[in-house]
C-alpha positions, 0 to 999 in steps of 0.5 A: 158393797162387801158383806163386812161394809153392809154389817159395818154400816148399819151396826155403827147406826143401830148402836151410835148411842153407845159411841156418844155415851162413851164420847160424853164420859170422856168429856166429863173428865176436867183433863186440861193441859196446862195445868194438866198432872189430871188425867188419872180417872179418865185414864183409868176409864180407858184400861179398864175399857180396853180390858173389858174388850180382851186387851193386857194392858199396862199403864205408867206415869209420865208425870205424877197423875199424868199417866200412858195406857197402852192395850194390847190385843195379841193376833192369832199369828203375830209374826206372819200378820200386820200390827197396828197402833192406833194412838191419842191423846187424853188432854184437852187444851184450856177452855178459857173464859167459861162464861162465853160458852154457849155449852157447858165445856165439859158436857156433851151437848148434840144439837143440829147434827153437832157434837159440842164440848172440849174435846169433840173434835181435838180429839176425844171424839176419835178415842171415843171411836177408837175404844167403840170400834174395837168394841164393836170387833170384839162384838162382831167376833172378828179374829185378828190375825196380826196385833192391835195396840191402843195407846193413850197418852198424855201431855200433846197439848203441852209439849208433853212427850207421852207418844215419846215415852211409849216408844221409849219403852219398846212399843212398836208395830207395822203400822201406826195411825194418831187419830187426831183431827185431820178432817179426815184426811189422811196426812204427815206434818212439818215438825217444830222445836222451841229453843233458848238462846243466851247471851251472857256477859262475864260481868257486870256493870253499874248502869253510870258505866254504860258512857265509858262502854260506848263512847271513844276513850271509856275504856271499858270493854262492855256490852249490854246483853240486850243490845247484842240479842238484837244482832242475833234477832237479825241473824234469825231473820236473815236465815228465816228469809233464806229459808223462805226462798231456798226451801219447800215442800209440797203441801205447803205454803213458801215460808211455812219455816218460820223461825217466831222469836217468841219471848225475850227475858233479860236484865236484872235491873233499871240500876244495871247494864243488862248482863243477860239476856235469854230468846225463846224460839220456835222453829218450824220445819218440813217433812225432809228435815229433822230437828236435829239438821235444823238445830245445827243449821240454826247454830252454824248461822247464828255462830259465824254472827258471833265470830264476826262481833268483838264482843259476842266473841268472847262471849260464846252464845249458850242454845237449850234445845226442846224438851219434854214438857213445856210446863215443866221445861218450857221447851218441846218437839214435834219431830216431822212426819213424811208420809209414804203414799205407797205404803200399803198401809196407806194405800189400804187406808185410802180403799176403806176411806173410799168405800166408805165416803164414797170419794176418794181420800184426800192425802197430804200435809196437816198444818199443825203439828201432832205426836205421830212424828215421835213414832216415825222417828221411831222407824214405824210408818205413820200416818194422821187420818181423824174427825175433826176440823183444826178450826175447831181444836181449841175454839170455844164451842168447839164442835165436831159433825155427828156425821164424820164421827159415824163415817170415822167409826165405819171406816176404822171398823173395817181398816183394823181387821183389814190390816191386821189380817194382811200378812207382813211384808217382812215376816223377820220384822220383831215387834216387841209388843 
């Protein structure tokens, strides 16, 4: 066993009290989204950490009192030597009914080699680790040659396009890891986008008119809005039964492209034929494609419907796509992420994991989705690899196994000066930060 593996090793053991005190601080913060526009302190908690440890940092607010803090730890030569990103989300998704739990939600509670409360395992448990490893790094006196960059962001569990925002002001490495909850494998993902379709009519009719609009002589060329929102629910169906039997991708199951038709809202009145009707979807989509070729193959279909109806006709459909913020748009995207195994990255990443677990790791496809797909549509090789079962995100109880935080934190110790000490494969590559 290398010298850095043996040290590695048994200072996570000797020092795992610090990781859990660090990992009980973060779960003290109420950081729950929906409601969210809550993450101040703990975010505060995280810079002022990273500080501590030689990092700049700089933070900004996504949305009031929901604020991104990045750090930045500059390599001794940047710009022959492999950045990285390690990535994260602060929120934690709603605890529900509190009086089911048989832990307090926002305590640390260890109990038969478990680490229970909101957050353990999606995914406070892997920042904690993240801040306790490049504590460690800094400890050890380790050099890094090329950049590290933390980034914790806000707003995964609600759509919230935090990661976005990051890449949207120019933050950008080598190499990015999200360390959600993978169950320690390492992973790309399908992606998902919501829309809102409409159907409108240009007017509106008493509810006595509806026998003139559909019986022979009324004279009234009308519709109810509703009834037509049904052809274009066929139409989704037709198209996810299409997709079901033309499309794959390994790692997944046939007719994991689901288009869900989630909520309908329509009509304004009993009194009314309904003059409006409004669908919200979501689309689930494979590594190969982006929501963009989706989006236009959902609009095409949907469109040749339209065309071959009198009335939908000459009543064009309207499509909102996605959006920022499910609270504050109710609209999201999680663009897809395929995963490069041959990137050497990756493949360095699957050599600690191997060291470390003694097995090799296992690399494919998350059945969920996370916010590495907006730093791979920003050209930057990403994978997910994170403790955490996804049984567990979201659960009441929810747990993560005292083990796979300590073998989490071993292998992240040891993978960060590995690639940060690796020389670029394209020294000309200029990142930014």
């Amino acid at each position: 066993m290398p010298a850095l593996q043996k040290d590695v090793a048994s200072l996570v053991e000797e020092r795992q009290d610090e990781l859990l005190q660090i990992l009980s601080d973060l779960i003290r913060f109420r950081t729950v989204s929906p409601p969210a526009r809550n993450t101040v302190e703990a975010q505060q908690y995280v810079e002022a950490f990273l500080k501590k440890t030689g990092f700049e940092t700089t933070s900004w607010d996504v949305f009031p009192n929901d604020p991104n803090v990045v750090g930045v730890k500059k390599g001794i030569d940047s710009a022959h030597y492999n950045s990285l990103i390690m990535n994260g989300h602060i929120d934690v998704a709603d605890v529900g009914d509190i009086s089911v739990w048989t832990v307090p939600p926002f305590e640390l509670t260890k109990k038969d080699g478990f680490l229970y409360g909101r957050g353990t395992s999606d995914m406070k448990g892997a920042l904690a680790v993240g801040l306790f490893a490049v504590k460690l790094l800094h400890d050890m006196d380790i050099t890094l040659k090329g950049d590290l960059q933390i980034q914790s962001v806000i707003g995964e569990e609600a759509g919230e396009a935090g990661t976005l925002s990051c890449t949207e002001k120019g933050y950008t490495a080598d190499f990015a890891l999200v360390i959600d909850g993978s169950d320690l494998h390492i992973q790309g993902q399908g992606g998902v986008i919501t829309g809102w379709i409409t159907v409108k009519s240009k007017e509106v009719f008493h509810d006595a008119m509806r026998m003139k609009m559909i019986h022979a002589g009324g004279g009234i060329k009308g519709a109810s809005a509703i009834e037509k929102m049904m052809k274009i629910i066929e139409g989704l169906q037709e198209l996810e039964r299409v997709w079901a039997v033309t499309k794959q991708y390994a790692g997944f199951l046939p007719g994991t492209n689901t288009i869900n038709p989630a909520v309908i809202e329509g009509g304004r009145h009993a009194a009314f034929v309904a003059d409006e009707c409004r669908l919200w979807i979501t689309v689930h989509f494979y590594p190969n494609e982006t929501y963009q070729s989706v989006i236009e193959e959902i609009e095409h279909h949907l469109q040749c419907i339209a065309m071959a109806d009198p009335w939908l006709r000459e009543h064009p459909l309207y499509f909102k796509w996605g959006g920022k913020s499910m609270i504050e748009e109710r609209g999201e995207i999680f663009p897809a992420l395929e995963l490069s195994r041959d990137h050497q990255a990756i493949r360095l990443l699957e050599q600690v994991h191997q060291q470390v677990m003694a097995a090799p790791a296992v690399v494919g496809m998350s059945k969920t989705v996370t916010d590495a797909g907006w730093l791979g549509e920003a050209g930057i090789p990403t994978a997910i690899y994170g403790p955490g079962k996804l049984e567990e995100a979201h659960a009441i109880d929810e747990k993560l196994a005292m083990k796979d935080l300590l073998d989490f934190t071993k292998t992240l110790v040891q993978f960060i000066p590995a690639w940060c000490n690796t020389k670029k494969a394209n020294p000309n590559k200029n990142n930014r930060f």
